[in-house]
C-alpha positions as CSV (number, residue, x, y, z in Angstrom):
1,X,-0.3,-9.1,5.6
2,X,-2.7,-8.1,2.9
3,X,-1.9,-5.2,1.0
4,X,-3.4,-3.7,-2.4
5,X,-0.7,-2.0,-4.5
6,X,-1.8,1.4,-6.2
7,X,-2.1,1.4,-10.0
8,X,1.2,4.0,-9.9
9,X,3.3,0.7,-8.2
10,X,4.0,-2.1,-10.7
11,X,2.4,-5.6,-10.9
12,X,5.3,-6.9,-11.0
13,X,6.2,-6.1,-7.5
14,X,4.4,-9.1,-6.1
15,X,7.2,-11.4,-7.5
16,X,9.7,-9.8,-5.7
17,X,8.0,-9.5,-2.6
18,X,9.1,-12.7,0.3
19,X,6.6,-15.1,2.0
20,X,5.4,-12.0,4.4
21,X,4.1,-10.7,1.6
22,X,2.1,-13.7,0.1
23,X,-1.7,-12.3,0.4
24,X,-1.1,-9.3,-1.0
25,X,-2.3,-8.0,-4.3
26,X,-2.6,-5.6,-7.1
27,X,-4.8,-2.8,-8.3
28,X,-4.4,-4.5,-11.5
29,X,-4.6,-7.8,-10.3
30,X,-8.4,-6.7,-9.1
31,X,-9.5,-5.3,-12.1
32,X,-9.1,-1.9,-10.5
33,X,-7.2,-0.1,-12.9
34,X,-8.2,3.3,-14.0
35,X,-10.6,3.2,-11.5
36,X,-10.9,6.5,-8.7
37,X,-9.4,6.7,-5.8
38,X,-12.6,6.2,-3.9
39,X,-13.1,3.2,-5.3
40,X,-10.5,1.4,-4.9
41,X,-10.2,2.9,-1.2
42,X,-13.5,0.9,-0.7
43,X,-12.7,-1.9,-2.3
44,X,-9.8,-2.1,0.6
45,X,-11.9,-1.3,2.9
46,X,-14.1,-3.9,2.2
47,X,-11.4,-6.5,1.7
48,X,-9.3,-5.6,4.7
49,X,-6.6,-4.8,2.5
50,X,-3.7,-1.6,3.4
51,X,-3.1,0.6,0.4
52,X,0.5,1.0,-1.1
53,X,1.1,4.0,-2.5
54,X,3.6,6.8,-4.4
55,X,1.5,9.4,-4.2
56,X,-0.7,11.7,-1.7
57,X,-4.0,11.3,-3.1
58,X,-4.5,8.1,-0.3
59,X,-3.7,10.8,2.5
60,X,-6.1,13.3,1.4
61,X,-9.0,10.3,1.5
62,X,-7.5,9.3,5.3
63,X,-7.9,13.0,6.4
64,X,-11.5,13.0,4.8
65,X,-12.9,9.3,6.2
66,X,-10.0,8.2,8.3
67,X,-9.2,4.4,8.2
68,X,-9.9,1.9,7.4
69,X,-8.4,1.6,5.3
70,X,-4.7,1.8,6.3
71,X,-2.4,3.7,3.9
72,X,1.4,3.2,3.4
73,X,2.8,6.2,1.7
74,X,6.2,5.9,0.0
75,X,7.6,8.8,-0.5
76,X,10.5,7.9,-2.7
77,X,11.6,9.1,-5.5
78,X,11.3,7.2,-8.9
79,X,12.5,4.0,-8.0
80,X,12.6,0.4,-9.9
81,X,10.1,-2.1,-8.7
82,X,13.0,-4.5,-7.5
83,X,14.0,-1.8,-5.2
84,X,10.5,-0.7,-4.1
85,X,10.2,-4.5,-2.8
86,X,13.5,-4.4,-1.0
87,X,12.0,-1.4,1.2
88,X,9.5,-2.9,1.8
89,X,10.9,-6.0,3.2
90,X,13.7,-4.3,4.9
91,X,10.4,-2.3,6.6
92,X,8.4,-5.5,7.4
93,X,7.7,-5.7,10.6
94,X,7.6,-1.8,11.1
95,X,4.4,-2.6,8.6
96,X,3.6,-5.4,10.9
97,X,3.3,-3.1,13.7
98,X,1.7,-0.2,11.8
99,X,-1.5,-2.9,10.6
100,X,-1.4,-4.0,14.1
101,X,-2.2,-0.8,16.0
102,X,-5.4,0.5,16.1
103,X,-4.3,4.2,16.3
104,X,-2.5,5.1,13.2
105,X,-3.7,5.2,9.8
106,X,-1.2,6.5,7.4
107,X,2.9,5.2,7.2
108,X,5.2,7.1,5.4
109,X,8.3,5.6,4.6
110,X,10.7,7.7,3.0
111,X,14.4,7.4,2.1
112,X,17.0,9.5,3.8
């Protein structure tokens, strides 16, 4: 699965991340730090990348042009990176299934 990791998600996630995770990248990784949110929405776009994010900014683009790009929204509260990656694994083939399906473009993953 290829997924771009907002600027607000560390670099360092990548290491924790499993094989399932092995063509995904960074914002930073890119050399898209600091750069808008429109920009790096059509940089995935163009690259066929989903977007990780924390924050709503990604949802408010989706509503405006749609998707692609997909968006997964976590809506966690401050967590470490480590743990970030553990969601995301434990969620890996609900994100599987979320690329996968032509209808939806936003996932929101929360913590209960």
């Amino acid at each position: 699965m290829r997924l771009l990791f907002d600027q607000n998600i560390s670099h360092r996630i990548l290491r924790f991340l499993g094989s399932g995770f092995a063509q995904c990248t960074t914002v930073k990784n890119e050399n898209l730090t600091d750069f808008s949110d429109k920009k790096i929405w059509d940089f995935a776009r163009q690259n066929s990348f989903t977007i990780v994010t924390l924050d709503s900014d990604f949802n408010d683009l989706n509503s405006l042009f749609g998707h692609p790009p997909k968006i997964i929204w976590l809506r966690t509260r401050n967590l470490r990176t480590e743990h970030i990656a553990k969601i995301l694994i434990v969620q890996e083939i609900e994100i599987e299934n979320f690329i996968n399906n032509p209808t939806f473009g936003i996932l929101e993953i929360t913590l209960s």
